[in-house]
Z-matrix of the N, CA and C atoms (Angstrom, degrees):
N
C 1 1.457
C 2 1.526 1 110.55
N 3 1.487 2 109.21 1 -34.99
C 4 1.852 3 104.55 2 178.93
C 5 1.527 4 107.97 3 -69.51
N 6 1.636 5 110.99 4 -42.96
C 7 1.763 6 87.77 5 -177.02
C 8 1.374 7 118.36 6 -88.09
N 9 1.395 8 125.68 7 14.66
C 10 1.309 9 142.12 8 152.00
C 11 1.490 10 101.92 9 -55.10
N 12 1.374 11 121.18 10 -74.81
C 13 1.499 12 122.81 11 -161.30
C 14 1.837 13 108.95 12 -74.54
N 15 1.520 14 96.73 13 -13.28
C 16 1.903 15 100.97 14 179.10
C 17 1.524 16 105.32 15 -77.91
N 18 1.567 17 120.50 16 -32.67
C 19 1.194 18 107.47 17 152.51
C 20 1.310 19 167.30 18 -86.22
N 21 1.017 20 79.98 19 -7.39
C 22 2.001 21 121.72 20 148.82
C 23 1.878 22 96.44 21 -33.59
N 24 1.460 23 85.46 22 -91.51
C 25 1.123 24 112.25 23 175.84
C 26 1.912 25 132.78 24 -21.17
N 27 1.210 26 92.04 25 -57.23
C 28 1.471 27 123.48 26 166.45
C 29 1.469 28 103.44 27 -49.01
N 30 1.373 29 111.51 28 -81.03
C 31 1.450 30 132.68 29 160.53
C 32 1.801 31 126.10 30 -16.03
N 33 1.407 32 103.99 31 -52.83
C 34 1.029 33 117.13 32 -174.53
C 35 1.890 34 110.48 33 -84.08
N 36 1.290 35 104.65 34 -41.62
C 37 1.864 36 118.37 35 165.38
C 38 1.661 37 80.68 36 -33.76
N 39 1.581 38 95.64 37 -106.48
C 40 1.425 39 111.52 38 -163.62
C 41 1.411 40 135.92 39 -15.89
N 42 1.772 41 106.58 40 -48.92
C 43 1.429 42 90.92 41 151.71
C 44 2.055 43 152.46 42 -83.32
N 45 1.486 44 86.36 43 -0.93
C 46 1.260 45 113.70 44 167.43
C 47 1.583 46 106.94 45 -62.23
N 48 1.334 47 111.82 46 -67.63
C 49 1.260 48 122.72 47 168.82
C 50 1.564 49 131.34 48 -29.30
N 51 1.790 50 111.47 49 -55.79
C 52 1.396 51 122.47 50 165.54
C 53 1.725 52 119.75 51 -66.92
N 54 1.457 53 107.37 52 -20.13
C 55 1.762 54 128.54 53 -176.74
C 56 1.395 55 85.56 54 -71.67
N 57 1.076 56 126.90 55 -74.32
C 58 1.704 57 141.93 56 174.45
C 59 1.503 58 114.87 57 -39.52
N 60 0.925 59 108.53 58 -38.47
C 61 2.064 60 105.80 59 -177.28
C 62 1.529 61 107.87 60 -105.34
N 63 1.307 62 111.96 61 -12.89
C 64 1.291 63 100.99 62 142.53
C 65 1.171 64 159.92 63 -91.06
N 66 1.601 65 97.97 64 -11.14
C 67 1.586 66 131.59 65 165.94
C 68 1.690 67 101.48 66 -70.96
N 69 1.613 68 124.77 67 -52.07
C 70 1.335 69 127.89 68 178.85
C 71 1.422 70 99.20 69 -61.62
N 72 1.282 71 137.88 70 -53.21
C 73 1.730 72 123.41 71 -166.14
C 74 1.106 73 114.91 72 -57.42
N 75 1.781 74 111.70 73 -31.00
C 76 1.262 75 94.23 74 -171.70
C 77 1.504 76 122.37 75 -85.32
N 78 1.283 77 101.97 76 -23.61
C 79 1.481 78 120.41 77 171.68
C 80 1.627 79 130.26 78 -63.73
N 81 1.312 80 115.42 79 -32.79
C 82 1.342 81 151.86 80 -170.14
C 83 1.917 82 109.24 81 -101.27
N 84 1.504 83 98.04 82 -63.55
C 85 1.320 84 114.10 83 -150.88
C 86 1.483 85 117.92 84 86.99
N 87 1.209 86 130.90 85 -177.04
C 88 1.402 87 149.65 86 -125.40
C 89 1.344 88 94.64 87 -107.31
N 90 1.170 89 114.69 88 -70.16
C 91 1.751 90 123.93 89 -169.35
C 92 1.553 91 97.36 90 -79.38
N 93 1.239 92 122.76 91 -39.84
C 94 1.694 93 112.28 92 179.47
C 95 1.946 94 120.35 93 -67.26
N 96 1.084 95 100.99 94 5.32
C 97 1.962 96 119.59 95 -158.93
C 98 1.008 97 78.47 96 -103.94
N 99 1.528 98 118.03 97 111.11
C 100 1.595 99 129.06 98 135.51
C 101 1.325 100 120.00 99 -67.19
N 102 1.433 101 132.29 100 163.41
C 103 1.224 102 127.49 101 163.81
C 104 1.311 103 140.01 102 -82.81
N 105 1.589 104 98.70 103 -10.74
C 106 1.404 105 132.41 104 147.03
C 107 1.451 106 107.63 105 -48.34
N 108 1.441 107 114.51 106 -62.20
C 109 1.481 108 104.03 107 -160.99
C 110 1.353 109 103.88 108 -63.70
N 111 1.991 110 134.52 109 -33.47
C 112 1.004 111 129.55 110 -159.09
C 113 1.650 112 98.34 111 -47.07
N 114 1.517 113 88.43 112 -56.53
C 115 1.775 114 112.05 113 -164.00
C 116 1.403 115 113.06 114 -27.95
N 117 1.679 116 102.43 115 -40.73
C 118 1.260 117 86.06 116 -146.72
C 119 1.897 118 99.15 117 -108.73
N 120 1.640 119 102.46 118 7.33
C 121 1.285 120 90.73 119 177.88
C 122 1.976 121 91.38 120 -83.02
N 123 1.035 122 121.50 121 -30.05
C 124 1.452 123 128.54 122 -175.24
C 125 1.256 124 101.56 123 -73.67
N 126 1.623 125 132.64 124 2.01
C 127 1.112 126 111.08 125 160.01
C 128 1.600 127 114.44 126 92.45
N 129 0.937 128 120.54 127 -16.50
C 130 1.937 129 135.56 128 -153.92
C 131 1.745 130 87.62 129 -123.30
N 132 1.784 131 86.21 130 165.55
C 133 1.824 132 102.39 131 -173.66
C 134 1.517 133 87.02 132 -92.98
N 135 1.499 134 91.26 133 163.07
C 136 1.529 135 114.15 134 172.40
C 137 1.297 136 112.83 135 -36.33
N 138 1.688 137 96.83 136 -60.67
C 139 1.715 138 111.85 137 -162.75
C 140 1.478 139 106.63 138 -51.65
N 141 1.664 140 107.86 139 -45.29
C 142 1.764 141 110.50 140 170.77
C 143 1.747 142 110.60 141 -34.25
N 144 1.175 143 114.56 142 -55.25
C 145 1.638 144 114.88 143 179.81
C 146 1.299 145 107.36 144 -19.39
N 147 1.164 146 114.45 145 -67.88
C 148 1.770 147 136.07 146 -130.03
C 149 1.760 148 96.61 147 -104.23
N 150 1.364 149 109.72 148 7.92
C 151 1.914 150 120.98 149 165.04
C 152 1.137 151 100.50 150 -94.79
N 153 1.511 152 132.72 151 -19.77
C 154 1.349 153 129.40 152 155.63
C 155 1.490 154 144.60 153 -151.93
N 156 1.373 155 94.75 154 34.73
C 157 1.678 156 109.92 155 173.95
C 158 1.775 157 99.96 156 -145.83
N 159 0.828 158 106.51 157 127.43
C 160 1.570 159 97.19 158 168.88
C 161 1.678 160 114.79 159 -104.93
N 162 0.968 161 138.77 160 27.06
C 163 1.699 162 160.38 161 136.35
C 164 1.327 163 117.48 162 -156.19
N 165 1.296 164 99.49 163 179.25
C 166 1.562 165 102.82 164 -170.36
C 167 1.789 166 109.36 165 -94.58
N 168 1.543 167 95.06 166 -15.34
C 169 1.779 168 104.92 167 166.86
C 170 2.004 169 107.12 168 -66.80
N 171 1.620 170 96.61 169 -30.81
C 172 1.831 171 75.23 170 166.38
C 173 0.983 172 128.42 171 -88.84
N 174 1.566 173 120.21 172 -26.76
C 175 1.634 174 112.18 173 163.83
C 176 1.875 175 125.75 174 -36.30
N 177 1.159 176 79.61 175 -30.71
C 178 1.837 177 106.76 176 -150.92
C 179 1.941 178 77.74 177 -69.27
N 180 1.403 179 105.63 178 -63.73
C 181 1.391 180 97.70 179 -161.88
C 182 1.676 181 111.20 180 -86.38
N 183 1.612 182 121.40 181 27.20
C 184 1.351 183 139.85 182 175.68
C 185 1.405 184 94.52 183 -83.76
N 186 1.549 185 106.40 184 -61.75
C 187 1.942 186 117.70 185 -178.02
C 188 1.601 187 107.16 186 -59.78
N 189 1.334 188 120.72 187 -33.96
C 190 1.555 189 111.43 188 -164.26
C 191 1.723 190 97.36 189 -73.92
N 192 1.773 191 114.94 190 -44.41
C 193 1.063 192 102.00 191 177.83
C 194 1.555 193 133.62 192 -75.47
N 195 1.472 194 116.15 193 5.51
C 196 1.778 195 129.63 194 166.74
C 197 1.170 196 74.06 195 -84.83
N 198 1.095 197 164.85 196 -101.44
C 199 1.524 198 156.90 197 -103.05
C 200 1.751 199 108.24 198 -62.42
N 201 1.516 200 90.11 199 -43.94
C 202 1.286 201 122.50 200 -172.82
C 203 1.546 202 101.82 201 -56.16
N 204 1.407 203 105.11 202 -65.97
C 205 1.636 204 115.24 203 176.13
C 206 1.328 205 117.55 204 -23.66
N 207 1.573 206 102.78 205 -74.00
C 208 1.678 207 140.57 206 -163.72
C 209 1.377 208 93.58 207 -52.43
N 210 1.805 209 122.81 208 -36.33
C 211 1.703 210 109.46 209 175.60
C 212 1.896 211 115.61 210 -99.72
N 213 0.880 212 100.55 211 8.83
C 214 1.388 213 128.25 212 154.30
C 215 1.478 214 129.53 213 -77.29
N 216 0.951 215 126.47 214 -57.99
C 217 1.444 216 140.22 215 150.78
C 218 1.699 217 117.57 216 -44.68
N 219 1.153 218 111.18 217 -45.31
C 220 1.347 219 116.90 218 -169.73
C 221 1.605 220 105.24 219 -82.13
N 222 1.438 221 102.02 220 -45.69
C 223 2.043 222 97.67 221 163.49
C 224 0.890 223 119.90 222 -63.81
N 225 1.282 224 136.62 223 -37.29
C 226 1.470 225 131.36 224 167.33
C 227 1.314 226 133.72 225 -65.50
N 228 1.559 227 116.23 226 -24.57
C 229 1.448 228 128.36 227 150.36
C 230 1.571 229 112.44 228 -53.72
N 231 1.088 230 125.38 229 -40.96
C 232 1.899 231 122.45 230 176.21
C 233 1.322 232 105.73 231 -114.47
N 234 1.526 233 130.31 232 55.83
C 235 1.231 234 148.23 233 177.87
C 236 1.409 235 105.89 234 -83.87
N 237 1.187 236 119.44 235 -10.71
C 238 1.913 237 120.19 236 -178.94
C 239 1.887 238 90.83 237 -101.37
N 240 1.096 239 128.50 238 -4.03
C 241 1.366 240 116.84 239 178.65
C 242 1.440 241 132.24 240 -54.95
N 243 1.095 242 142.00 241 144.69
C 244 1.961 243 108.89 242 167.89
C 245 1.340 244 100.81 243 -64.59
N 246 1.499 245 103.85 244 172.47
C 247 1.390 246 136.29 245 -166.88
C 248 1.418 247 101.04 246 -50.58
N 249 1.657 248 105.17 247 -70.99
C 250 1.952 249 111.77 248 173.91
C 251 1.134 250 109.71 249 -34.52
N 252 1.326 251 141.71 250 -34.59
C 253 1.347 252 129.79 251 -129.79
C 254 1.515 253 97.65 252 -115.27
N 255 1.780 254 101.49 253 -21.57
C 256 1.909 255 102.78 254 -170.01
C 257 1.464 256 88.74 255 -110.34
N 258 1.159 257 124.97 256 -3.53
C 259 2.008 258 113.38 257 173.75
C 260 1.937 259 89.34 258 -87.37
N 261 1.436 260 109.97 259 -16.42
C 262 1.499 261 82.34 260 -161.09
C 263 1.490 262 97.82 261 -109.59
N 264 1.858 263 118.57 262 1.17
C 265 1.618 264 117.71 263 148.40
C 266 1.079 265 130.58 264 -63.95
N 267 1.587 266 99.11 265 -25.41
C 268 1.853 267 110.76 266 -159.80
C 269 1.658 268 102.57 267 -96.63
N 270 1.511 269 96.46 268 -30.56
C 271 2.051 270 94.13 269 175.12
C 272 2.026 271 103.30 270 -82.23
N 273 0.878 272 139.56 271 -7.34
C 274 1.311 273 157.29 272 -147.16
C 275 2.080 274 102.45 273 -118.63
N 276 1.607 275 95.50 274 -55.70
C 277 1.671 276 100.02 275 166.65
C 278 1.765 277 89.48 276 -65.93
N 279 1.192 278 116.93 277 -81.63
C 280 1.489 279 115.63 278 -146.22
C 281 1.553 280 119.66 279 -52.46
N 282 2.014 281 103.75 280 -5.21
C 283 1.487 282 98.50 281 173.42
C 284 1.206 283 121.55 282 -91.37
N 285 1.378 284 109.45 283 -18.14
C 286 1.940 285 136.13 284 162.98
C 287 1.741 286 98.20 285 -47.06
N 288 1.147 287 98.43 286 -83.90
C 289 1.571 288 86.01 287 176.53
C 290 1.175 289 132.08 288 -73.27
N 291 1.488 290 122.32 289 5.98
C 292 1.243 291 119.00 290 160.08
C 293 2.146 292 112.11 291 -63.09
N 294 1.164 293 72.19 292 -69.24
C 295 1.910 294 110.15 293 167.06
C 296 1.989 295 94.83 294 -22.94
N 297 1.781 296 106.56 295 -66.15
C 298 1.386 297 102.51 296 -160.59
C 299 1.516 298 114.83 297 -71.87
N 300 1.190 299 81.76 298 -14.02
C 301 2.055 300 91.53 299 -160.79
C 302 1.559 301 84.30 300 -113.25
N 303 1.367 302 133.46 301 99.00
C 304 1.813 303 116.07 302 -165.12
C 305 1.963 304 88.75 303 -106.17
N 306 1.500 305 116.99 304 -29.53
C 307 1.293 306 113.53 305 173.69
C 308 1.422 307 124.83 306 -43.97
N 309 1.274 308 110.68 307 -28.48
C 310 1.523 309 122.09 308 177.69
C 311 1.444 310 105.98 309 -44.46
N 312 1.025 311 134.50 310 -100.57
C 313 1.921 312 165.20 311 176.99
C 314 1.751 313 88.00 312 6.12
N 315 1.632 314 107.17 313 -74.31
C 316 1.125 315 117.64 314 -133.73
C 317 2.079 316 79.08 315 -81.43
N 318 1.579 317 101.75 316 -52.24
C 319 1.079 318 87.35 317 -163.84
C 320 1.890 319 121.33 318 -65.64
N 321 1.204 320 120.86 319 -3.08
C 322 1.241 321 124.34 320 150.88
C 323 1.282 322 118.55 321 -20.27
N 324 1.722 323 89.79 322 -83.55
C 325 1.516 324 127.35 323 -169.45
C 326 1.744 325 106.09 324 -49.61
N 327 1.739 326 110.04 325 -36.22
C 328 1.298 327 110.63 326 168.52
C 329 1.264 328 131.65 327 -70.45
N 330 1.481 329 134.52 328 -18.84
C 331 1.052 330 152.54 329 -129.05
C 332 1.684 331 92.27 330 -113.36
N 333 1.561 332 107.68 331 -55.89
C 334 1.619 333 112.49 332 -169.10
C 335 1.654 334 89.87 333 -79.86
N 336 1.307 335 138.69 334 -28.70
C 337 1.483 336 105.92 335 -177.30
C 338 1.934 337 108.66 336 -88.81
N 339 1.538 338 107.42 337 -14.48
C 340 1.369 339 80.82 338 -176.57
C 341 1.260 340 109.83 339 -122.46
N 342 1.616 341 112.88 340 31.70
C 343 1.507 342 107.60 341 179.26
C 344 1.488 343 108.66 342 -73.36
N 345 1.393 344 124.96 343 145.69
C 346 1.649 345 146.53 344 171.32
C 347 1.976 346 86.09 345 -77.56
N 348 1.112 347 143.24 346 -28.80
C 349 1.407 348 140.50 347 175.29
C 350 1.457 349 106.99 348 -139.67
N 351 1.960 350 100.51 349 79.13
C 352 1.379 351 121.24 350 147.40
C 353 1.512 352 125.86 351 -30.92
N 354 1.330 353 107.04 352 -39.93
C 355 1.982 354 122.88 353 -149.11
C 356 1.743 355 77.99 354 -96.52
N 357 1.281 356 130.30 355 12.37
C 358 2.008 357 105.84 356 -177.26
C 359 1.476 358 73.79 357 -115.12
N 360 1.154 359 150.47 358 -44.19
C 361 1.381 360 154.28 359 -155.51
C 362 1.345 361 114.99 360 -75.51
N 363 1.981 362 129.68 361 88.03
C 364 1.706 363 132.61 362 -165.73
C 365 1.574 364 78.02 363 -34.79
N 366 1.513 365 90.80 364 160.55
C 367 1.872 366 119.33 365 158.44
C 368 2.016 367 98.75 366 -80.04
N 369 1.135 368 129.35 367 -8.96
C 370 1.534 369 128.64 368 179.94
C 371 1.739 370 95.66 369 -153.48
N 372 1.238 371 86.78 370 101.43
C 373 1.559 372 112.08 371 -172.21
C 374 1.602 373 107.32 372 -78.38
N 375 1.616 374 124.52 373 -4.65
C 376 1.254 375 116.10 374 165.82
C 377 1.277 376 106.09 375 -140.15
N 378 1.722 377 118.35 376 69.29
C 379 1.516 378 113.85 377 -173.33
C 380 1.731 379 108.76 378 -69.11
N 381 1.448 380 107.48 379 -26.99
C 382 1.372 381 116.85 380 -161.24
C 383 1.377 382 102.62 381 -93.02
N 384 1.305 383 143.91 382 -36.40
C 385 1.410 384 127.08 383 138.26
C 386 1.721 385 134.63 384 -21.36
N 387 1.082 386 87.16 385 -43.47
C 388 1.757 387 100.56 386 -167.90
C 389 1.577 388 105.50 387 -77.10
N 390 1.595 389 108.66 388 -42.81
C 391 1.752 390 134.90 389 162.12
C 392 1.467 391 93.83 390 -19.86
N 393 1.417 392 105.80 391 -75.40
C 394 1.520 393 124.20 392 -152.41
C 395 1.792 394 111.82 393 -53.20
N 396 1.789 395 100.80 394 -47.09
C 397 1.146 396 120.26 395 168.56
C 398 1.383 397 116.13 396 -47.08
N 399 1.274 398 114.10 397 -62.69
C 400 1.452 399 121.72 398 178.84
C 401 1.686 400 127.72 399 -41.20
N 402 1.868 401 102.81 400 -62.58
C 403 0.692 402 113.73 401 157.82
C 404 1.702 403 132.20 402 -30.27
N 405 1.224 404 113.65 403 -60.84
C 406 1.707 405 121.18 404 -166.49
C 407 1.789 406 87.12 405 -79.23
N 408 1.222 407 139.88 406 -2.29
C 409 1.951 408 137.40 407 -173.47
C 410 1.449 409 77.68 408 -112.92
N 411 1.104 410 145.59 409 -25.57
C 412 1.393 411 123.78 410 169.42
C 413 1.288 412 138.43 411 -62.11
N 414 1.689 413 112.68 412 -35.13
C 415 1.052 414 154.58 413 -146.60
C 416 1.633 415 101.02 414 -112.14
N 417 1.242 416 90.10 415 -41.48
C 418 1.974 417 90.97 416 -179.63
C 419 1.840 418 98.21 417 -85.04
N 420 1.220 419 117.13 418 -29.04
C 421 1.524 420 110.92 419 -179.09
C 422 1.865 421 92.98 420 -70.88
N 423 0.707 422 126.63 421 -72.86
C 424 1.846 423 144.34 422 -169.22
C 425 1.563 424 89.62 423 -14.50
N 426 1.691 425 95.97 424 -75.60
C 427 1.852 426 102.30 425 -174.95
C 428 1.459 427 111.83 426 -88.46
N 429 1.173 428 125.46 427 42.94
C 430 1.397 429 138.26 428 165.85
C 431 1.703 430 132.42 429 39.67
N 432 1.434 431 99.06 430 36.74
C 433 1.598 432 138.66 431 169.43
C 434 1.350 433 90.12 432 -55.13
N 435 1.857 434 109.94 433 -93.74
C 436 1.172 435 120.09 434 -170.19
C 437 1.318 436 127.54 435 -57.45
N 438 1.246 437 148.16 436 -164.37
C 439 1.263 438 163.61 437 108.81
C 440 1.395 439 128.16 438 -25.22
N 441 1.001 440 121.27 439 78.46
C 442 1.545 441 124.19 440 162.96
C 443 1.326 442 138.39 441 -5.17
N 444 1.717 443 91.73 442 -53.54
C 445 1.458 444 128.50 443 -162.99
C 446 1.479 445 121.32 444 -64.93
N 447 1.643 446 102.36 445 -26.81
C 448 1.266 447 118.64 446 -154.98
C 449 1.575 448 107.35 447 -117.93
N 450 1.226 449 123.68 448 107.73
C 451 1.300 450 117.70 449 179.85
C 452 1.816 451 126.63 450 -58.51
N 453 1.383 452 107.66 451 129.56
C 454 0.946 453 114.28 452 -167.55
C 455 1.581 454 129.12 453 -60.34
N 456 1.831 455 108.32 454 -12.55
C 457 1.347 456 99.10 455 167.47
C 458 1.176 457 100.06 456 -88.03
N 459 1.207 458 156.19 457 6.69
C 460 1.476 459 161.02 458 150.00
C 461 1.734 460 115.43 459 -40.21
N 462 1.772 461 96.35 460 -68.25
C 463 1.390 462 109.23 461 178.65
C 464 1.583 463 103.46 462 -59.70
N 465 1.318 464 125.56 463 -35.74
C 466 1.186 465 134.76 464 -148.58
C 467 1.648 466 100.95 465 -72.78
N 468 1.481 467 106.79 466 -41.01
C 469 1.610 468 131.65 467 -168.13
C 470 1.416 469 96.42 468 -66.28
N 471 1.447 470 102.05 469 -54.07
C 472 1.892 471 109.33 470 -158.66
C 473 1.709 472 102.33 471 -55.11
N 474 1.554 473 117.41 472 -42.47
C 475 1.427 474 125.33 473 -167.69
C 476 1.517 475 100.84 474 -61.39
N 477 1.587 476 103.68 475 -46.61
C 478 1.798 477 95.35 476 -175.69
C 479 1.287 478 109.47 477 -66.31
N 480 1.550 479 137.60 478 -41.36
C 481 0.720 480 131.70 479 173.59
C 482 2.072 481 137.70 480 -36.02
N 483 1.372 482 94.46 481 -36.89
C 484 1.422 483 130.64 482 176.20
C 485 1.517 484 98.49 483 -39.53
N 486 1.625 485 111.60 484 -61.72
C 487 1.744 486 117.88 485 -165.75
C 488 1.540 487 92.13 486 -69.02
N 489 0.652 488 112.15 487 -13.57
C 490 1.880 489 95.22 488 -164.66
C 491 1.344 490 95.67 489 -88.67
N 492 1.428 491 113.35 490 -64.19
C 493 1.617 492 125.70 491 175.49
C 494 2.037 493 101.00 492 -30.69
N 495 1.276 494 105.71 493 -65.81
C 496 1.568 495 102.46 494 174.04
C 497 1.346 496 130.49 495 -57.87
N 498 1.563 497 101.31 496 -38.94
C 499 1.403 498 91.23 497 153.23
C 500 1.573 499 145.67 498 -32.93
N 501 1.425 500 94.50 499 -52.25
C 502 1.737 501 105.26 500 -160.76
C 503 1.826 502 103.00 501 -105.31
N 504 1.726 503 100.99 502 -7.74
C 505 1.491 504 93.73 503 175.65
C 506 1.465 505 115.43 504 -53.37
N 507 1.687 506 90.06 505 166.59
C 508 1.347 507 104.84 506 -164.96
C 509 1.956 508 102.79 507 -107.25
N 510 1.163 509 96.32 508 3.61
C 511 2.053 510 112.32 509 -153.71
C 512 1.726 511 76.95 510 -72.05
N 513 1.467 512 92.40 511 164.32
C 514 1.570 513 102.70 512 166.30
C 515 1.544 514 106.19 513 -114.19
N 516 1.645 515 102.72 514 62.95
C 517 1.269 516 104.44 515 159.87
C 518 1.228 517 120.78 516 -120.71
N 519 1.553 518 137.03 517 138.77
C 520 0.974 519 116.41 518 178.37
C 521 1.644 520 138.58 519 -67.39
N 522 1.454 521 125.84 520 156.74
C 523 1.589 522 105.98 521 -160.30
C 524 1.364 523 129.70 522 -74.97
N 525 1.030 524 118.74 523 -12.27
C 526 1.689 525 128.77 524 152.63
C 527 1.196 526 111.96 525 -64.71
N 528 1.167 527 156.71 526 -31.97
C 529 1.469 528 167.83 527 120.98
C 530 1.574 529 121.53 528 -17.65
N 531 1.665 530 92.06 529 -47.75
C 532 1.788 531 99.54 530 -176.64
C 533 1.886 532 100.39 531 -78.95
N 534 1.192 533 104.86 532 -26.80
C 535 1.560 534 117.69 533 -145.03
C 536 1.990 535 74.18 534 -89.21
N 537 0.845 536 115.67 535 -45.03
C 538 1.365 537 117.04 536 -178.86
C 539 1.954 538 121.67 537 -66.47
N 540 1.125 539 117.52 538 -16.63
C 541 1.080 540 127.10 539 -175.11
C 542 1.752 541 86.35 540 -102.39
N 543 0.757 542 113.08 541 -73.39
C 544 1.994 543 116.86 542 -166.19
C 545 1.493 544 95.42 543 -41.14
N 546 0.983 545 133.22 544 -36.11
C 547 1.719 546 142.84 545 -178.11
C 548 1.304 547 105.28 546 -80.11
N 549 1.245 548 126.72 547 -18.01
C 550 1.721 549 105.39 548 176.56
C 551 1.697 550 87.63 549 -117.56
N 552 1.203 551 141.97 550 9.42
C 553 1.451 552 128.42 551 164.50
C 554 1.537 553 99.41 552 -82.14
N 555 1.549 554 121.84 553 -44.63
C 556 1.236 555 119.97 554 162.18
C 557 1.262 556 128.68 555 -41.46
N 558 1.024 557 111.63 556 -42.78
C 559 1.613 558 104.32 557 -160.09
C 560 1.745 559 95.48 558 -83.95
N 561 1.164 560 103.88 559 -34.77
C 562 1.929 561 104.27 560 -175.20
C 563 1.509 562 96.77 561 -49.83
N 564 1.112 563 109.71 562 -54.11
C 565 1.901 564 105.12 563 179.79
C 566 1.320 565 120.06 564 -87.85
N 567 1.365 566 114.38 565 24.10
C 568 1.495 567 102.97 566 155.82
C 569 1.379 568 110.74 567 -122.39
N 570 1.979 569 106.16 568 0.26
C 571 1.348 570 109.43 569 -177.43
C 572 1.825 571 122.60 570 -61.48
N 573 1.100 572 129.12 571 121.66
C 574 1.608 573 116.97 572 165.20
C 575 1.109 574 124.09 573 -75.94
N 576 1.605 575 107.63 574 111.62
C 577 1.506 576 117.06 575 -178.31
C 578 1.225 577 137.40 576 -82.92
């Protein structure tokens, strides 16, 4: 029953901690986030940090990979879909949480130029996103959904590309909206007719 409730415990730190360094990134940003500040919006001592993050570049990529999950979970819930229909749930989930979590994008992009520990930070900070992508353009080429023609780290590239493009647009649309239009111009040209 005690190491039942010690992992509770454990459990509960840790996500306090990522609740906290993600509330500070976004507020702060990346390079301005001490690990102090995480601490203390989470309530916990410094030293607590470092029982389960050993920088603040792994916290950082602790949250990207729950993010990761949460659009993981949601493709696999409409896993009987056709191909079109789960590239255009899974780009549609991943712009929701792009959208909810908006600190992510930029603070990425902040993270690899001003981390003090470059070497904790992947060189492709969303390999397992792109996985997912691939996967379901594999699957639509196989049973002849997709396009053949077009290599799938291609299609795979263009989709990531999409958030960034929405990101930095200038349109007065909103980005679930923009992210939603660029995703069905895509899919018409990767559709096999």
């Amino acid at each position: 029953m005690r190491a039942g409730l010690r992992e509770v415990k454990k459990f509960q730190n840790r996500q306090a901690i990522m609740v906290a360094a993600a509330k500070e990134f976004k507020k702060r940003g990346f390079a301005n986030t001490a690990v102090a500040d995480i601490m203390r919006a989470a309530k916990l001592g410094v030293g607590t940090f470092y029982n389960y993050f050993g920088s603040k570049e792994e916290v950082l990529m602790a949250i990207v990979r729950e993010l990761f999950r949460r659009v993981e979970n949601s493709v696999m819930a409409e896993n009987n879909s056709s191909s079109l229909k789960l590239l255009e749930h899974c780009g549609m989930s991943t712009a929701w949480l792009i959208d909810e979590n908006r600190f992510i994008l930029p603070l990425l992009a902040s993270a690899v130029e001003h981390s003090d520990k470059p070497e904790k930070i992947p060189k492709n900070l969303s390999p397992d996103f792109r996985k997912i992508f691939e996967e379901i353009i594999q699957r639509g080429q196989e049973t002849g959904e997709i396009r053949a023609d077009i290599p799938v780290e291609l299609i795979s590239e263009m989709f990531h590309s999409i958030y960034q493009a929405a990101a930095f647009s200038k349109l007065a649309i909103p980005f679930q909206e923009n992210i939603q239009l660029k995703i069905k111009i895509l899919l018409d040209g990767i559709k096999n007719d």
